[in-house]
Every structure is written in structure tokens, then in C-alpha cells.
N, C-alpha and C positions, 0 to 999 in steps of 0.2 A: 295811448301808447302802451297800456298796460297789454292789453288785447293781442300785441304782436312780441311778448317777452318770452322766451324759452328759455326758460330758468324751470328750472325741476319743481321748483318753490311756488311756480307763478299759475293761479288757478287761471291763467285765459286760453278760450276757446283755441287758440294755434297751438298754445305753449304743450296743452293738454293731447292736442290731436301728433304734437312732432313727437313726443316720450312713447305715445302709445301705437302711433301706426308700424306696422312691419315694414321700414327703411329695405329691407331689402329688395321687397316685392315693387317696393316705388322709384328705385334704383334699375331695375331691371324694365321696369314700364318706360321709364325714363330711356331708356338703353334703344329697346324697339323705338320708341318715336325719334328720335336723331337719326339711327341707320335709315327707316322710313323717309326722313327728308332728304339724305343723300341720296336714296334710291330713285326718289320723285324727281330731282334732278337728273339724274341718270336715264331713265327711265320718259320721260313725259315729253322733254322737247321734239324728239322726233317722231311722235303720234301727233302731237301738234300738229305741227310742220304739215306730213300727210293728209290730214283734214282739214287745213287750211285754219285754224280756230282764228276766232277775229281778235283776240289781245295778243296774239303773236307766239314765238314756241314755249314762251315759258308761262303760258296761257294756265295751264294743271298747275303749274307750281305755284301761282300768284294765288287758288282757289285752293289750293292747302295749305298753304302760312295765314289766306283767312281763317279757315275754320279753327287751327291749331290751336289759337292760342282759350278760342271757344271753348273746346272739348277738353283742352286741360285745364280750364278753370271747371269746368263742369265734373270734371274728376275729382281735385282737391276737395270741391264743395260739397260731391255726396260722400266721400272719404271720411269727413269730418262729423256727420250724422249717426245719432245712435241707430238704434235696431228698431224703433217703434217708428222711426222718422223714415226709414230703409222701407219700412212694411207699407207705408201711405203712400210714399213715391211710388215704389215698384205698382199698385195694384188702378194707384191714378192711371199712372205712364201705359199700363197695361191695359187699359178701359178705353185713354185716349189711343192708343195703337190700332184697337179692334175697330174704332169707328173711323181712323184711318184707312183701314184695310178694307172697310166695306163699301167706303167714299172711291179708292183705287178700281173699285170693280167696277163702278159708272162713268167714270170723271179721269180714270188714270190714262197715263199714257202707255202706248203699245208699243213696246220693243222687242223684234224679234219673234214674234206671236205671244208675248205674254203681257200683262199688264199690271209692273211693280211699283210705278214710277207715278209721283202726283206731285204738282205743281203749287207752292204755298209761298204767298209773297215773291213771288220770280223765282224760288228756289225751288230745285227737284229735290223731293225727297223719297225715300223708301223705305216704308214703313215698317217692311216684315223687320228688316235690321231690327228695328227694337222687340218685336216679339221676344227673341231670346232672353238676356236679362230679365224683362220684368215678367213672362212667365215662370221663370228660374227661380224668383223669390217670391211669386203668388202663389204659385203650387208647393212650395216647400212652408210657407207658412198657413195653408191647407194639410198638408201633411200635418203639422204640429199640430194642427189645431183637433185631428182626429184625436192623435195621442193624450192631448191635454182633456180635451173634454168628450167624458162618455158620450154624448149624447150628438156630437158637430160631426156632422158627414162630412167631412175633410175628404174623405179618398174619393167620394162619390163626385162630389164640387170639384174636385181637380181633374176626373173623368170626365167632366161634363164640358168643362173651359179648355181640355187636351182637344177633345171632338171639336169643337165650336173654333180652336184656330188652326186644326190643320186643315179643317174644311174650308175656310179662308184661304191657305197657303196652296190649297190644293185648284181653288179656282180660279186664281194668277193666272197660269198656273207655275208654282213653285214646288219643285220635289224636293230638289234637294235639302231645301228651307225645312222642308218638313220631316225628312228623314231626321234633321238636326236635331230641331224639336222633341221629336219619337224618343229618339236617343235618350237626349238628357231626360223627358219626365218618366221613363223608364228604370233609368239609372237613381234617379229617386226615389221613385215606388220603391224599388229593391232596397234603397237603405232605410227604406220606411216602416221595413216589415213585411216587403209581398214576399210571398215563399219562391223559392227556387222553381218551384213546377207550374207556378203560373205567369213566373219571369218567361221558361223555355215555350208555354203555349202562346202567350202575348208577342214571343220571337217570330214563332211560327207564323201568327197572324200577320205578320212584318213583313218578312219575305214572301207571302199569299199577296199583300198588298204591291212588293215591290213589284211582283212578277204581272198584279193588274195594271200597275204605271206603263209598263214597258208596251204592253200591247195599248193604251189609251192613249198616251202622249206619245206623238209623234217625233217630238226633239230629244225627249227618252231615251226613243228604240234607236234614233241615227246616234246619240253618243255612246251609249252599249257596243251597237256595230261597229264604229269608230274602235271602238277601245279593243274587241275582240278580235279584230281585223289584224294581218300581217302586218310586220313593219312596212311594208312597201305602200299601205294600203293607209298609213296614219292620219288624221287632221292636218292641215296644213299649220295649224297654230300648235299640237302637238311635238310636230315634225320640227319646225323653227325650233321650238321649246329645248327640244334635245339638243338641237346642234349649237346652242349658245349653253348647255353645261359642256360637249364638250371643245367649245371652243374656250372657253373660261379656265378649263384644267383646275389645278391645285390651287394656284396663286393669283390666277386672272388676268387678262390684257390688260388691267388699267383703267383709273377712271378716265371715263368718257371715249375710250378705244372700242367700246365694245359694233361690233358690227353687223351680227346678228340681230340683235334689241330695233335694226331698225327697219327690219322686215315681219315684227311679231305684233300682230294684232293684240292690243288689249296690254302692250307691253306694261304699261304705269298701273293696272287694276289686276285682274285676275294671273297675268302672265309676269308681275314683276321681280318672282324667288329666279326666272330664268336669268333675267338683265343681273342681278347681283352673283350669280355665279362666271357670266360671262365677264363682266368687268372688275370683279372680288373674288371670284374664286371659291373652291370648295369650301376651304374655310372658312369664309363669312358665313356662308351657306351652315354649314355647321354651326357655329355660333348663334345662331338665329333660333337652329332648332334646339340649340342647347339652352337658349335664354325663353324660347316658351315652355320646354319639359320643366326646367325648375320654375317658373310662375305657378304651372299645372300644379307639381308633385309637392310645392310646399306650400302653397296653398291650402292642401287637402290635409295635408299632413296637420297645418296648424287647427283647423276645422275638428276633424278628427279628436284632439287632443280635448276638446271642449264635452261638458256634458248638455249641452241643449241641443235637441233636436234641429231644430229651426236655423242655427250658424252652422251644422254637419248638412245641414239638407242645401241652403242657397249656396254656404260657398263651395260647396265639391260639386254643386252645379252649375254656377258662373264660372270656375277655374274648367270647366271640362266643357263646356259651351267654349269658350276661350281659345281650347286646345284643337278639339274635334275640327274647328275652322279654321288652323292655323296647318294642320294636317291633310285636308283636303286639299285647300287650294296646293300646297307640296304637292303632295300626292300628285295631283291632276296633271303640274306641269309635267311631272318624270314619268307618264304616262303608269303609274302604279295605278289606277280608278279611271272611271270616264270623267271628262272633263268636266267641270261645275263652275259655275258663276258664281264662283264666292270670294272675296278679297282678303288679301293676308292681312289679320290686327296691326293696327298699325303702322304699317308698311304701305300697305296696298293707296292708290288717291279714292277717294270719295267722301264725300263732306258726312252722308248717311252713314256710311260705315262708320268713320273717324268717330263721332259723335254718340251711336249705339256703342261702342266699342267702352269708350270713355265711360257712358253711364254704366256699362256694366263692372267694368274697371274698378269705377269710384264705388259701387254698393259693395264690390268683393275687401277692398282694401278697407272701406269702414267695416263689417262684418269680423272681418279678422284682427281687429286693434287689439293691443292686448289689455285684459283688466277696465277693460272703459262702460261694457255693457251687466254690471252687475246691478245696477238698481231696475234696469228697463229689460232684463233676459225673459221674466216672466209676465211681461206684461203684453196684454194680447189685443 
């Protein structure tokens, strides 16, 4: 019993983890995953329906309250881990990911011309999802490891595993995955120490790359065109996308009024920010984006405030891996970018996402505890 006491007084593992975790940031994760289940109701029965799924319309919904309750213990669990426990997970999870990734290019399944998807125990899963997090904290504890020891090619090592997974991501083939990627081990290089003039060449190299995607990949260049194209000329899931914000207006039709939501492909995964405007309204819509800019901004902020390398480098790059994908998918619907296959944290159904989401979650929220990591900060 002693073990579940929260008494300020009481040395157990919960008591210890509920004084020091940031309540706010697990309030707010809390926050997304509810509006998420409502959405998934909203949202899934009538995709059902349409493809006929065999357990019936609330088919998605029954395979998100499985995984739920999964990924939120899987949250708690890595929440409660120091930083040396953080660095073994992530670099495991990261090892097993990459032979995941490389098993998908034989063995996975083809959707759509790409191949994300592989088959474990009857379950589909998707591997690249975990790339994010646990490269997030392999390369950031590379990072450190340059800084701490003269002699540890940390930035070289974290070049050489950047190459090694976007050339994976890139034979999916997955861009978008991989711009994500880019992104963040970029944004840490820079807080690492790369100077400004080799952040703006390494940009360069970016958009030299983006501009090879477009002429190489064919599904690319038609979401490019797609996006560039007149209104008249939009995606049909674009097109939907818009007319269920403004069918939604300010305040919304109501739940389960919405009417749009049931002519939108993909409404419960990549398309579900439209269903919550349409039947919630601007406002939810805001809310949403307001509840992942503070995970984002105070996340970093608390990162920041620390002097070790290694808790600045993973958490302002879990919290911005986090965001970047909570922005796109947005993005996408309101036709602000081309379209991406990527689902809203939280919100969006899929047991893979749900679950990477979660690990990355739990390593950001243990990382940022407060006062918890002083005897294990320096240890490498």
C-alpha cells in the first residue's frame, strides 16, 4: 500500500512521480484524449457504415477504447522513468523500429503505392510512427554525448543514423515522414551548436531535396498540383474538408448533426480537425489548437530553464515533433499545404499512432519532472 501513498512524506515510486510530474502538461494530454474519443464517435461510424467494416459502425470506435487504455498506461509508465531509463528505451525502441522498417520493405503491406504497414500478431502496425520519439532522444543524447566527451563523435553518429532513417522513410516511400524527421534533427543540431551558416546550407540542401521528391514521386507531384491548382480544381477530400468548416461556422450544427463528415474520406484519421468544426465549431477547433501550442511552448520553456544538454535537446524535440504533426494534419485540411497522411496526436483513430504518440508523450513528461533527475543528469 505504501507504493500508491501521495503524501509529500512518502518515498513511493507514484507518490514521488505525482509531486514531480508537470500536472499541467498531463492535464492537457488528458484534455486531447477525451475530445479525441468524442471525435472518434463523431467521426468513425459513418466511414464504417460506408466500407461495410464487419463489427459494425462503431467498428473504429471498439479499436480505440482497445488500444486507449494500452497507450495511456504506456504513458504513465515511461512518465515515471528517470533519464538513464529514458536513454535505454528510446535507443532499444529505435533499433527495434529500424528492423521494423526494414522487414516493411519485404513483408509490409501496399497501400496506395507505398509500403508502411506490417502485420504483427493479426495487428497492423506502422512503424515509421515510432521513428519520431525514439530518434528524438537517440540523437539528442548523441548530441550530449559530443559535448560531454572530447573524444565521442556524437554529431557524426547522429549523421550517420539521420542518413540510415530517412533512407528507410524514403523507400516507403514516406516524405512527409521524412521532412518531419529533417525537421526536428535539424532543430537540434542548431541547439547543439551548428552555426547559423550551416543550418541556412543544410536548408538549402532541404529544398534541393524537396524539389528531387516532387519530380521522383509521383503521389508528390499530384498533391503539389492538387494544392497549387484553383479552388475549382481542389481534391475531392480537400473540397469536403472546407465545406464542413464552413458548414460548422462558430458554434457548430451539433453533435452527430454534422453532414458533411459523411461524404469525407478518411473522416476518423487524417480528415477528423474537419468533423470537429463541423459539428463543434470554430471554437473547439481553437481549443485544440490552443491546447497543443501550450504542450509545445511550455514544454520547451520548462527544457530550457534546465542546464543539461540532453533534457534541452529531447524535450524541445518530442514537444516540436508533437506540434509539427498536430500542424500539418490542420494545415492539410484548410488547404494551408498539400495534403499528408498524417493523423492528429490524439485525436486522430489508429492504434500506431495512438501508441507512438503515447511513448513519445511519456518520455517528454518523465524528462520534464521537476527536481527528480539530479543524481542520474550526468550519467551517461
Amino acid at each position: 500500500m505504501a507504493w500508491i501513498s501521495f503524501s509529500r512524506n512518502s518515498r513511493s515510486r507514484l507518490s514521488n512521480w505525482w509531486w514531480t510530474v508537470d500536472k499541467v502538461l498531463l492535464v492537457l494530454v488528458i484534455a486531447l484524449i477525451l475530445i479525441g474519443i468524442f471525435l472518434i464517435f463523431a467521426a468513425s461510424p459513418a466511414v464504417a457504415e460506408r466500407i461495410s467494416a464487419h463489427s459494425g459502425k462503431y467498428s473504429f470506435v471498439k479499436k480505440q477504447l482497445f488500444f486507449l487504455p494500452i497507450a495511456f498506461a504506456l504513458m504513465i509508465f515511461l512518465s515515471m522513468q528517470n533519464l538513464k531509463s529514458i536513454r535505454r528505451i528510446a535507443i532499444l525502441g529505435y533499433l527495434a523500429t529500424i528492423a521494423l522498417m526494414i522487414a516493411t520493405l519485404f513483408w509490409g503491406d501496399e497501400t496506395k503505392g507505398a509500403a508502411r504497414w506490417i502485420r504483427i500478431f493479426g495487428f497492423s502496425l506502422q512503424p515509421s510512427e515510432f521513428i519520431k520519439p525514439t530518434f528524438a532522444v537517440v540523437a539528442a543524447w548523441l548530441f550530449d554525448g559530443q559535448k560531454k566527451y572530447r573524444d565521442f563523435p556524437g554529431n557524426l553518429l547522429s549523421t550517420g543514423l539521420f542518413i540510415v532513417t530517412v533512407a528507410l522513410l524514403l523507400l516507403q516511400p514516406d516524405v512527409g515522414m521524412s521532412l518531419v524527421v529533417s525537421a526536428i534533427w535539424l532543430f537540434q543540431f542548431f541547439l547543439a551548436g551548428l552555426s547559423i551558416v550551416l543550418v541556412t546550407i543544410m536548408g538549402i540542401v532541404g529544398i534541393g531535396l524537396l524539389v528531387l521528391a516532387y519530380f521522383t514521386f509521383d503521389h508528390v507531384q499530384i498533391r503539389v498540383q492538387q494544392f497549387l491548382d484553383s479552388e475549382n480544381n481542389l481534391s475531392f477530400q480537400v473540397r469536403k474538408s472546407l465545406e464542413a468548416f464552413k458548414s460548422g461556422n462558430i458554434f457548430g450544427r451539433g453533435p452527430g448533426e454534422g453532414v458533411v463528415k459523411l461524404n469525407i474520406p478518411d473522416a476518423h484519421t487524417d480528415f477528423i480537425f474537419p468533423v470537429a468544426a463541423e459539428e463543434f465549431g470554430i471554437i473547439l477547433c481553437l481549443v485544440i489548437v490552443a491546447i497543443y501550442a501550450t504542450i509545445v511552448i511550455r514544454s520547451m520553456i520548462i527544457s530550457l530553464k534546465d542546464n543539461n544538454l540532453f533534457i534541452i535537446l529531447s524535450a524541445s524535440a518530442l514537444a516540436a515533433s508533437f506540434g509539427l504533426q498536430g500542424i500539418i494534419n490542420m494545415a492539410s485540411t484548410l488547404h494551408l499545404m498539400p495534403t499528408k497522411g498524417m493523423t492528429l496526436p490524439f485525436i486522430s483513430y489508429g492504434g500506431s499512432s495512438l501508441l507512438a504518440t503515447s511513448l513519445g508523450i511519456g518520455m517528454l513528461l518523465a524528462i520534464t519532472r521537476k527536481n527528480v533527475h539530479a543524481e542520474d543528469k550526468d550519467e551517461y
